[in-house]
VOGU-3710 file (C-alpha; in Angstrom, 3 decimals, decimal comma):
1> xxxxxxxxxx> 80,669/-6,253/-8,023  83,673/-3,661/-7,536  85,303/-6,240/-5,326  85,458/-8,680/-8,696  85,703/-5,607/-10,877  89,688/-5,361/-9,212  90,272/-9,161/-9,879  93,058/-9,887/-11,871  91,843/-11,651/-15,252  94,379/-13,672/-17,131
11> xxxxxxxxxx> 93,292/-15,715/-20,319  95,028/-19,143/-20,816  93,473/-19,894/-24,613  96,834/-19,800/-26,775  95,556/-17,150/-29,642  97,718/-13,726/-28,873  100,933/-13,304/-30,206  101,723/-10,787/-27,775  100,305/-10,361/-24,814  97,797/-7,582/-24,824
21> xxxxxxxxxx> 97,206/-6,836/-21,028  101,133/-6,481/-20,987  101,294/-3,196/-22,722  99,301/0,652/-23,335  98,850/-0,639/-26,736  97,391/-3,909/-26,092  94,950/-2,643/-23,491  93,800/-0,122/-25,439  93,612/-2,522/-28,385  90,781/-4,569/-26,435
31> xxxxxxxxxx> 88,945/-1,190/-25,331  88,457/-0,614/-28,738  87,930/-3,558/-30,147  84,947/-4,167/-27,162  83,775/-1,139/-28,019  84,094/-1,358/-31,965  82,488/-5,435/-31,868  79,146/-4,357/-29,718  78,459/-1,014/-32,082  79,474/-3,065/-35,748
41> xxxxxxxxxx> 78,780/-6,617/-35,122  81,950/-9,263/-35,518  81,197/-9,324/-39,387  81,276/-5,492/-40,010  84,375/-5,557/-37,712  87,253/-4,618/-39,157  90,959/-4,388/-37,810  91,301/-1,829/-39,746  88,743/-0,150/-38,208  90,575/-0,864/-35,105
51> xxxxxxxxxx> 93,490/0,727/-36,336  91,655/3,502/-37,141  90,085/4,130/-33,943  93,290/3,912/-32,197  95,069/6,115/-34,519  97,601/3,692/-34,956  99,109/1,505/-38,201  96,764/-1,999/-38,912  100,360/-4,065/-38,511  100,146/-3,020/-34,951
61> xxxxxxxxxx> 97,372/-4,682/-33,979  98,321/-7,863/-36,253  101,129/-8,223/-33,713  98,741/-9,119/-30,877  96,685/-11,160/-32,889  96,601/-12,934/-36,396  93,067/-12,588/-37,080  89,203/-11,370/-35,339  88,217/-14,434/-34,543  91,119/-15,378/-32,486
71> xxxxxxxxxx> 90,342/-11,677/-30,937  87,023/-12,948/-30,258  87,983/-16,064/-28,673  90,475/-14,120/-26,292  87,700/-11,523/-25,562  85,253/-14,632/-24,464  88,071/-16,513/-23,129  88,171/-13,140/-20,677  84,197/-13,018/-20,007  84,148/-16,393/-19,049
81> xxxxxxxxxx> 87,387/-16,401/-16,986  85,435/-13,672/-15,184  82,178/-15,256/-15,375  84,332/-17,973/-12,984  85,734/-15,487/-10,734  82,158/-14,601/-9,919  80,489/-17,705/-9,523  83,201/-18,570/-7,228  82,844/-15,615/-5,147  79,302/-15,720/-5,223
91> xxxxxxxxxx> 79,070/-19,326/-3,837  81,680/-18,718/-1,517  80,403/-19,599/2,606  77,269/-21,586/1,329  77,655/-24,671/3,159  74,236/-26,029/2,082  75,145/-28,079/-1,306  71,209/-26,924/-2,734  71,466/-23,213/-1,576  74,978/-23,124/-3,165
101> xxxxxxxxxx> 73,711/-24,950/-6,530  70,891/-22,192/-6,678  73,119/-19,252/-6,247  75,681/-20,486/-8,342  72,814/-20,602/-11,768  71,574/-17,219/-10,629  75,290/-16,015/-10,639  76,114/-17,613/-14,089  72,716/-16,481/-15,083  72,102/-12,507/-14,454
111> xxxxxxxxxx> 72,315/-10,048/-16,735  75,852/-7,846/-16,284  74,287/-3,813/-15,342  77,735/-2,682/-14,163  80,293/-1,214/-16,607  83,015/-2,317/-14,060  86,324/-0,895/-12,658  88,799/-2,457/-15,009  89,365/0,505/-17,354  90,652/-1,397/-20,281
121> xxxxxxxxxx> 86,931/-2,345/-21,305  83,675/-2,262/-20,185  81,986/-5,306/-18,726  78,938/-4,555/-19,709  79,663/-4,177/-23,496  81,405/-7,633/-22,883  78,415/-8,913/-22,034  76,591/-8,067/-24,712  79,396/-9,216/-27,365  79,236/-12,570/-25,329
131> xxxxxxxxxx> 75,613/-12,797/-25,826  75,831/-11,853/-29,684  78,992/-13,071/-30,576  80,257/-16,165/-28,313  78,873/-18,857/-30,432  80,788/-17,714/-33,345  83,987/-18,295/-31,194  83,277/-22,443/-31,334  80,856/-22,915/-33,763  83,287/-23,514/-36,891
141> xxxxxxxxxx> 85,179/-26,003/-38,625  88,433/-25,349/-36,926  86,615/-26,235/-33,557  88,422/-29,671/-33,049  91,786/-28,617/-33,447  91,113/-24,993/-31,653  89,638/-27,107/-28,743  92,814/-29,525/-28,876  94,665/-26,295/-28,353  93,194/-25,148/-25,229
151> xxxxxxxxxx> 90,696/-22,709/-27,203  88,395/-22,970/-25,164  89,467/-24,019/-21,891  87,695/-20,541/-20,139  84,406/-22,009/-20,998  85,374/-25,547/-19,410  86,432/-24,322/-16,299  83,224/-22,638/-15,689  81,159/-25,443/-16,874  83,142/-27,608/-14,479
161> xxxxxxxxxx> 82,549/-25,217/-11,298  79,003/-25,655/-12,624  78,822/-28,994/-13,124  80,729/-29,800/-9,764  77,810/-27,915/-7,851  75,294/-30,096/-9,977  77,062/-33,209/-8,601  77,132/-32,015/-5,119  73,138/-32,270/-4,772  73,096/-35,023/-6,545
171> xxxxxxxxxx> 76,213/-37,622/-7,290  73,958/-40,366/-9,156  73,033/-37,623/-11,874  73,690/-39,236/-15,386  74,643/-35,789/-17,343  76,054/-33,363/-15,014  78,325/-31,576/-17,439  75,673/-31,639/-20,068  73,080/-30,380/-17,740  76,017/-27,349/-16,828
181> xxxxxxxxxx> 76,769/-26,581/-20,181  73,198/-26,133/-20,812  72,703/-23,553/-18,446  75,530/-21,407/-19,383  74,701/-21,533/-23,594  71,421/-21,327/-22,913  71,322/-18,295/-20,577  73,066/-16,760/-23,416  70,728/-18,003/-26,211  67,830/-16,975/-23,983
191> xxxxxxxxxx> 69,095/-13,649/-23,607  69,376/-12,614/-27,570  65,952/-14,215/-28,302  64,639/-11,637/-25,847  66,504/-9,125/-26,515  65,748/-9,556/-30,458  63,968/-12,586/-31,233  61,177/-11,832/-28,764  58,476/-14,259/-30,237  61,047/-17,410/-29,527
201> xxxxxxxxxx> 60,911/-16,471/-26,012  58,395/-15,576/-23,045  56,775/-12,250/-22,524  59,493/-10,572/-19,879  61,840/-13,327/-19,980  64,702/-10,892/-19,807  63,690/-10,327/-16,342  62,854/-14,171/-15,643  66,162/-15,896/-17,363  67,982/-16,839/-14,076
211> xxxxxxxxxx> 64,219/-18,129/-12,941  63,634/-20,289/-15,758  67,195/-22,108/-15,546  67,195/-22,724/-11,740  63,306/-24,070/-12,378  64,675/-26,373/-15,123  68,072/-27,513/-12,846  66,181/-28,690/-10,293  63,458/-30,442/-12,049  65,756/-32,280/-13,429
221> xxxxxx> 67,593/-33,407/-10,556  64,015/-34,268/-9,121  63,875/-36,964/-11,723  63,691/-40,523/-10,904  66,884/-42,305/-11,228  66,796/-44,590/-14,590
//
């Protein structure tokens, strides 16, 4: 984990006006706003709470970004750009295409325990806001022309490695990317009904999440061919 804490993250999706891991300010701008997003909630997030915590004007932090939710799509954008980095490195030497498919759903899987070494935020607060708040990023009206953008091309890159390790057990599958996608939303869905909406889940299925979705991968590539 401190080997990928030290990775250099970069996020492609086109919603900063300024750069924020280019300056004090913009760094510190996501440390608070990680911080500010997993105590409030995105709707009780302000930036001028933001401002406030950083004891700086609110225009300064509308000249990184325009609005919160293109905030939270940069802040995902980053979780899943890591979320990649790991997966890679966590598959990385497994010649056998099964072995590799199974590590690679445990690695998109698992819970984040570490706060990480990147001082600018803390992974595991991330991680939470990812699990709460992610959805939000996509699910809205503007979706079509955000994803026309490059929105959300964080979250297709690691459904591609994904789905590309899904294909490598088995080529003739019909929905590889669909089955890929799955795994990574649902993790994520799985984890807040278990962390909150406990009777939508199994008893200790916060410890069993990564189980459940290589169980359901692999029965379904043990599937008769159609």
């Amino acid at each position: 984990m401190n080997r990928l804490a030290n990775v250099n993250i970069r996020v492609n999706e086109p919603v900063y006006l300024k750069d924020p891991l280019g300056t004090e300010l913009g760094l510190r701008i996501l440390e608070h706003a990680v911080r500010l997003i997993d105590e409030l909630g995105l709707e009780r997030f302000t930036f001028g709470k933001l401002a406030a915590s950083l004891g700086t004007a609110e225009s300064s932090v509308y000249r990184y970004f325009d609005n919160k939710h293109r905030l939270l799509v940069y802040l995902v954008g980053w979780y899943w750009s890591w979320r990649e980095y790991k997966l890679v490195f966590d598959t990385a030497n497994i010649s056998d295409p099964t072995t590799r498919l199974e590590k690679g759903i445990r690695s998109m899987t698992e819970p984040v325990v570490d706060k990480g070494e990147f001082g600018y935020l803390d992974l595991r607060a991330l991680y939470r806001i990812a699990v709460s708040e992610s959805a939000k990023a996509y699910l809205t009206k503007e979706a079509n022309d955000e994803h026309k953008e490059g929105y959300f091309s964080s979250f297709k890159r690691l459904s591609d490695r994904l789905r590309d390790l899904v294909v490598a057990v088995r080529p003739d599958h019909p929905y590889p990317t669909l089955l890929a996608s799955t795994v990574i939303d649902g993790s994520m869905v799985q984890r807040f009904f278990a962390d909150h909406l406990p009777s939508l889940t199994e008893k200790q299925a916060r410890q069993r999440i990564p189980d459940h979705f290589v169980h359901l991968v692999f029965s379904t590539l043990a599937l008769p061919k159609r």
